[in-house]
N, C-alpha and C positions, 0 to 999 in steps of 0.2 A: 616321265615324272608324273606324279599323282593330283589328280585335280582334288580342292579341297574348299569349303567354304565355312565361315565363321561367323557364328553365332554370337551377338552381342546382346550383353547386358549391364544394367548399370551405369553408373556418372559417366561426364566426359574425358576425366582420366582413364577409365577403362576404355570408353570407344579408342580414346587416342594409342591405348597398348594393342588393341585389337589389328586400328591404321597400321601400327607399326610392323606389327607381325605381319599382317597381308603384305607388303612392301616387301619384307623379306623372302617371304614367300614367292613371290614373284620373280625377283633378282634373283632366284635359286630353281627356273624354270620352270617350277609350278604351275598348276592354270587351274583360275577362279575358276570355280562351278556357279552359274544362275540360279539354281537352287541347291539344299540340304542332300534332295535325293536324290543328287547328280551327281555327288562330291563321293570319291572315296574316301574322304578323309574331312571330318567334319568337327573341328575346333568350338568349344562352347567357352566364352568369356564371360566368365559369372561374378555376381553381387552377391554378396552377403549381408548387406546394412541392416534387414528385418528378415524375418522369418518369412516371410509371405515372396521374398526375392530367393531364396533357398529354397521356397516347394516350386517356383516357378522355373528355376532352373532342371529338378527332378520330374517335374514334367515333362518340358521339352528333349531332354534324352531320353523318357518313355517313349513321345513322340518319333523321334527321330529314331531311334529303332527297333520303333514295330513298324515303322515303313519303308526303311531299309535294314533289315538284321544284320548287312555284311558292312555297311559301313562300318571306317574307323574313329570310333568318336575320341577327343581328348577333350578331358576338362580340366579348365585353367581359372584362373582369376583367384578372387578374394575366397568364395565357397571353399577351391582348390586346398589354400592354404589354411584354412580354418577346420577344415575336419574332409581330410583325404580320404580318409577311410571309408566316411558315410558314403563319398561319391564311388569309390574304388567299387563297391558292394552292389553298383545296381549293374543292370542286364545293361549287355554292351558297353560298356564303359572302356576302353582299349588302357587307355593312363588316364592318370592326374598328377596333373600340373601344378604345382603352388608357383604364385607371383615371384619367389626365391630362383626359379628355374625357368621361368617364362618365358626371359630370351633365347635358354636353348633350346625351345619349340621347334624350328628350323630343321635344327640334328638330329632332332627326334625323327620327325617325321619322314627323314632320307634314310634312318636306321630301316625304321620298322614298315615303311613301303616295298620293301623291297620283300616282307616274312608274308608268309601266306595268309589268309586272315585264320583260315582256325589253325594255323601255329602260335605255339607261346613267343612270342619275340624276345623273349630273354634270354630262351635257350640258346638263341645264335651269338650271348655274347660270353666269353672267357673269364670267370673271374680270377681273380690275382691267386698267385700261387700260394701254398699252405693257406687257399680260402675254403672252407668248407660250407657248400650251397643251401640253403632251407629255406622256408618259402617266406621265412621274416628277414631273411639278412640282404646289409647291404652291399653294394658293389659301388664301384668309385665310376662315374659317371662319365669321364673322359675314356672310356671303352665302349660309348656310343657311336665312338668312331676314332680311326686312328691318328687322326692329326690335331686332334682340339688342342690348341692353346690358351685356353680361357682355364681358370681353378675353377671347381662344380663340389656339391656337396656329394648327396647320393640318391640313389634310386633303391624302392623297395619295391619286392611284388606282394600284394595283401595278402592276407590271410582274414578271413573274418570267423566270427562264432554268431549260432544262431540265438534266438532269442532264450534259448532253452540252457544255453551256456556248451551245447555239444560239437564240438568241432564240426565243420561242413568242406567241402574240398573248398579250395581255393579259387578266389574267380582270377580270372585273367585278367580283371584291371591293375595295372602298375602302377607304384605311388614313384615320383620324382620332385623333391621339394625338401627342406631343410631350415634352419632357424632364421625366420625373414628381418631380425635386428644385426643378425652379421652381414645384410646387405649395403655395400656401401655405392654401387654403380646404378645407376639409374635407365631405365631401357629408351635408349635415346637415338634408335633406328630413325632415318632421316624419313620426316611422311610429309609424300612429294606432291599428296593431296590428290581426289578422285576416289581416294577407295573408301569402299560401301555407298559408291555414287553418291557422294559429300558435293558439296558446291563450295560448303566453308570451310577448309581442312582445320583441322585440330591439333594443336602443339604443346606434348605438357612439357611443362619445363620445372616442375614439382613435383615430390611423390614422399609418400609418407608423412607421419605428423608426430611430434612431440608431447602433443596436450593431450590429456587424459581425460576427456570428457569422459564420466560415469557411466552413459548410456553406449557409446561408441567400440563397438570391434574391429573399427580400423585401423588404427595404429598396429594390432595386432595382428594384420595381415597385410601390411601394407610397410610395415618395420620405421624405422627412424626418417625423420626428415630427411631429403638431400634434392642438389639442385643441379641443373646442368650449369656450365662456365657460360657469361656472359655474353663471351663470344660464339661460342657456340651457338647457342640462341639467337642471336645477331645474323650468322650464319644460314640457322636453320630460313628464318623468314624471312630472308633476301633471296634463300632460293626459291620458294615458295612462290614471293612476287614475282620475281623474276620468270616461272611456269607461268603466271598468268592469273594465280586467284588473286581475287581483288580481297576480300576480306579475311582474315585467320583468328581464329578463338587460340587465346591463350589461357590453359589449364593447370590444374594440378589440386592435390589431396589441400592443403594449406597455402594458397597462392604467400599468403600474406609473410611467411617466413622462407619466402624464395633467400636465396644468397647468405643464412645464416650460419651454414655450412660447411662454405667457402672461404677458401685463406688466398687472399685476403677477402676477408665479408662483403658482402653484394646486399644493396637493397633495392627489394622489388619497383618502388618511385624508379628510382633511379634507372634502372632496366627499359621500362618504359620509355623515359626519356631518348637512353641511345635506342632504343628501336625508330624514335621516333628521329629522330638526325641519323640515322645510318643507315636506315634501307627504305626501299619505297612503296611498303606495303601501306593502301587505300585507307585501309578500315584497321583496327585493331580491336577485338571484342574478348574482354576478362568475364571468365567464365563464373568463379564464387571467391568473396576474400571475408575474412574474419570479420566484423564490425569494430574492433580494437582496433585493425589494419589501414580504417579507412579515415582517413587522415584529412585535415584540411587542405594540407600542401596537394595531396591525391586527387582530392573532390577537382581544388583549381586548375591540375592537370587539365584533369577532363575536361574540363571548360574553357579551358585555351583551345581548344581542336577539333575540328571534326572528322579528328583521322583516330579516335577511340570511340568506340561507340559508347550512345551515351545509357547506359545500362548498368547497375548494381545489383550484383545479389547477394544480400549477407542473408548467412544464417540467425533466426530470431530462437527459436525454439521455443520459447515463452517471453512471457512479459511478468510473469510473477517473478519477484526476486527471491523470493523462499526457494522456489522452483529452480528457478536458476543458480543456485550457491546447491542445491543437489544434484543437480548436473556437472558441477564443476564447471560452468561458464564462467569464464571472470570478468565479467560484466553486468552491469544491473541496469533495469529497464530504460532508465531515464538518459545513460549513457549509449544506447542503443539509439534513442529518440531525437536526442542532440546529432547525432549522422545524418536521421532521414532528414530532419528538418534543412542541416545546411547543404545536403544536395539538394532538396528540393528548392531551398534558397537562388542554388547560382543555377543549376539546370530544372528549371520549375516545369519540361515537358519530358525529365530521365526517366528509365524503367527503375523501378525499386523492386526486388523481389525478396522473398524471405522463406526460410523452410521454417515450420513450425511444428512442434511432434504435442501431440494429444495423449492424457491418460501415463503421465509419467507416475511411478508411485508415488503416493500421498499429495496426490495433483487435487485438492480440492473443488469443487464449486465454484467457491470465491476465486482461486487461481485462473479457472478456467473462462471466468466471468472478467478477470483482469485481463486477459489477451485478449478475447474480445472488444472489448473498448480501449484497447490500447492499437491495435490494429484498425480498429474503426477512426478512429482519431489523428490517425496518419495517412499521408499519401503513399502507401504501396500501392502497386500495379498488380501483381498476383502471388499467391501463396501456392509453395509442396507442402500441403499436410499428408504429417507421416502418423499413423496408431502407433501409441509408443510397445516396441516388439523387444521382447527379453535376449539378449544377447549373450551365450555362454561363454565366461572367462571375465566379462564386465560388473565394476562394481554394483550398477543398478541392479543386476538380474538377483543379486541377496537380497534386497530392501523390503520389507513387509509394504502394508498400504495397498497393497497391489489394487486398482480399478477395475471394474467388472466390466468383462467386454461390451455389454450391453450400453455401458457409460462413456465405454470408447467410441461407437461408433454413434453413437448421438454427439459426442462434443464434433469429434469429425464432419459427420454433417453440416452443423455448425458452421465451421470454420471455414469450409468449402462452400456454402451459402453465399457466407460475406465476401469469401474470396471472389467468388463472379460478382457479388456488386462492384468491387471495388475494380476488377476488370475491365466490364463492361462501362464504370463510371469515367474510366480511363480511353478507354476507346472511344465514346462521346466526345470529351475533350479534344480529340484530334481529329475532329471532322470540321471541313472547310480550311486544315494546315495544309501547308507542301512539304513532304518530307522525302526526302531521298532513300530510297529503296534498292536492296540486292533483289537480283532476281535470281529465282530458284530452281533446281530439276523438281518438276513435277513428281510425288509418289504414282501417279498414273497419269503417262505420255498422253494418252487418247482422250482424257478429260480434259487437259488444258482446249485443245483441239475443239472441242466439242461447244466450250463455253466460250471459246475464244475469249481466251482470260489464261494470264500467268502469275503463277505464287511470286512474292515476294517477303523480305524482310527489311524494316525500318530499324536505324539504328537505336530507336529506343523499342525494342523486339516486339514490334506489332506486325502480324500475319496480315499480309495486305495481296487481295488478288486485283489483278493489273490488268484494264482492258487492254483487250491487243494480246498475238501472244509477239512472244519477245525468249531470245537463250538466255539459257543461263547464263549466270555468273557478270550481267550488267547489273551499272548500276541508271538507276532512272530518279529522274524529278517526277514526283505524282503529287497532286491534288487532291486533297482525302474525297470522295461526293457522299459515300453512303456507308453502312455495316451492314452486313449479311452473315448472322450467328457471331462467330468469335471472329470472324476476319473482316476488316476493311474493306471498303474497293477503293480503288486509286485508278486516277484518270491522268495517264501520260502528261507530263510537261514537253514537248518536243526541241528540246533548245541542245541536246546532245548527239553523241553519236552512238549508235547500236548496231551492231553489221549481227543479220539474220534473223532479224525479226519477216513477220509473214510475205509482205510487199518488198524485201528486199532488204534494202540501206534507209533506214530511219536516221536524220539529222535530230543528234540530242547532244547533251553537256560532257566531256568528257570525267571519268571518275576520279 
């Protein structure tokens, strides 16, 4: 079987399709490779949201093969689905993937590891009788192998034209992908947690979106709402605990119209609630929900328990209301404001986080000058400022006014200025608290080691390193003492238990 490694990009719903896939993969005797150019078979899960996540991805398969030429790369994700062809066209590209075909990545990859790599792997498969083959038609996609029982759309091999309009031979990249609004199933491969060496597995249990923001190309690649069954979900993260993670991120495109779907209708409150009387996972941590979504009954939730973490992230985009009725947000500043305020009300030490996009068309001064002091004026903890990037197929990308980039990355600036005050004015706050801490796999083992200190995360998502080292996936009482740059230090509470920290058996709380 072919070893293969995958390339993430993007939200936590796509790392979570990523999880997925690698799971699969594995259960199909697969084996991860530790790097890119060890992998025969090298999977790239890509973002589309902005231009600048589209040349990032075009790069790394530059990367990826002019350092291995023989690797087999497939590109999937949102880019996949949005424009197949641009990716089909570059050097090495084996397929592409759109999110329409994603799950059957798998059969893919059992198809065409077995085809030499400078063979066409299309040639090896039969198409249906009176089909006549050319290098734009398609073939019906359960001929990737002879027992699929799943219905599949179709697979094509590109063709491109050069810039000059004159034909060029064909590259070998294959396109596999099909209309992502006739998708009604959701990729809900069970992720058993651990892969891409995760501490906190990831569970979407949402995918797709219905609203039509003006700036957005997701919906468009990401097709209609839909949710996994209750139970299901219920399911997935009792096994989850049951493995042994103590906390699980629950994700998705739209969290906030989980269950709308569903016959009979499911609301996301309510979900929450059975995870919280039916299984016995520690932590529960919601990744992003609409600011419409967040509800006072929701806020209270969270403030009953400390088995959610206490963390919000809606997206803000702006605080001008002009701004936002041209985004098609349907909400206006002040209704945004009313949220932060009554979480900060009953959880006055929550994370509040917000995405805010700069240089939207006809984004004035004044507009610009209103989110400023509208995020000044509030307790957020930190901002994603996004450069607002033209999206082809989206209403924005028609709209005159257009911002001069020069003006973009000044308000950017900006907004990422205030962002680290308002960070770092947040981090002060929590010096001298005790706050309960995950602990985390180090990005580099030998550094913990060194500094005799272990990463952790607080439930209100502050980066705290933990003297002592200590394994992963506890959880600890710390004592905030000091800041050192963006992270904390925390000074062990010793009143639990942790098996394998450095001196052995440390007596502390259990989680």
């Amino acid at each position: 079987m072919p070893t293969f490694f995958i390339e993430q990009f993007g939200c936590r719903a796509t790392q979570a399709d990523g999880a997925a896939l690698e799971r699969q993969l594995l259960d199909r005797g697969c084996t991860s490779a530790p790097t890119p150019t060890a992998a025969d078979i090298v999977v790239l899960n890509t973002c589309t949201v902005t231009a600048s996540a589209d040349a990032q991805a075009r790069e790394a398969i530059r990367k990826l093969h002019a350092a291995n030429p023989s690797v087999r790369l497939i590109v999937t994700g949102c880019y996949a689905q949005r424009a197949p062809e641009e990716l089909a066209a570059l050097s090495g590209v084996s397929w592409v993937v759109g999110n329409s075909h994603k799950p059957e990545i798998p059969q893919l990859i059992d198809s065409i590891s077995s085809v030499p790599a400078n063979e066409n792997s299309l040639a090896r498969f039969s198409p249906p009788a009176a089909h006549t083959e050319s290098a734009n038609d398609f073939f019906p996609v359960a001929a990737l192998y002879a027992n699929a029982t799943v219905s599949f759309h179709s697979f094509v091999a590109a063709q491109h034209l050069s810039r000059s309009g004159r034909d060029v031979a064909p590259h070998l990249g294959k396109i596999l992908t099909g209309d992502i609004f006739e998708q009604r199933a959701l990729l809900s491969t069970p992720v058993l947690g651990g892969e891409g060496n995760h501490t906190r597995p990831t569970l979407k249990i949402q995918d797709g979106c219905d609203s039509r923001c003006s700036y957005c190309v997701i919906p468009f690649v990401r097709g209609k709402s839909r949710s996994l069954p209750p139970g299901t979900v219920i399911q997935e993260i009792q096994r989850l605990a049951e493995s042994g993670y103590r906390e699980i991120v629950v994700s998705g495109i739209n969290l906030g119209t989980y269950g709308r779907d569903l016959s009979p209708r499911a609301e996301f409150e309510d979900l929450l609630r059975r995870i919280l009387d039916e299984t016995t996972v520690e932590r529960l941590r919601i990744s992003s929900i609409e600011p419409l979504d967040v509800t006072e009954d929701l806020i209270d939730l969270f403030a009953s328990t400390d088995r959610i973490a206490q963390h919000f992230h809606m997206p803000l985009q702006s605080a001008s209301d002009r701004i936002l009725a041209a985004m098609h947000r349907w909400y206006r500043a002040e209704h945004y404001a009313r949220r932060v305020e009554l979480i900060h009300d009953r959880l006055p030490h929550a994370a509040i986080g917000a995405d805010v996009i700069t240089g939207f068309p006809g984004e004035f001064e004044d507009h610009h000058a209103a989110t400023l002091a509208f995020i000044e004026r509030l307790p957020f903890t930190y901002l994603h400022v996004f450069s607002f990037s033209k999206r082809p197929g989206t209403k924005a990308a028609a709209l005159s006014n257009e911002v001069p980039g020069a003006t973009i990355k000044r308000r950017a600036r900006e907004l990422r200025a205030l962002a680290e005050s308002k960070s770092a004015a947040f981090r002060q706050s929590q010096l001298g608290r005790t706050l309960r801490v995950l602990t985390l796999r180090p990005e580099d083992p030998t550094e913990g080691l060194k500094m005799d200190a272990s990463p952790a995360l607080s439930s209100n998502y502050l980066k705290v390193r933990v003297n002592g080292n200590y394994p992963a996936n506890n959880f600890l009482d710390v004592l905030i003492s000091a800041e050192t740059g963006t992270t904390l230090v925390g000074e062990p509470i010793l009143t639990c238990s942790v098996i394998g920290a450095r001196s052995g058996l440390v007596e502390a709380s259990p989680g």
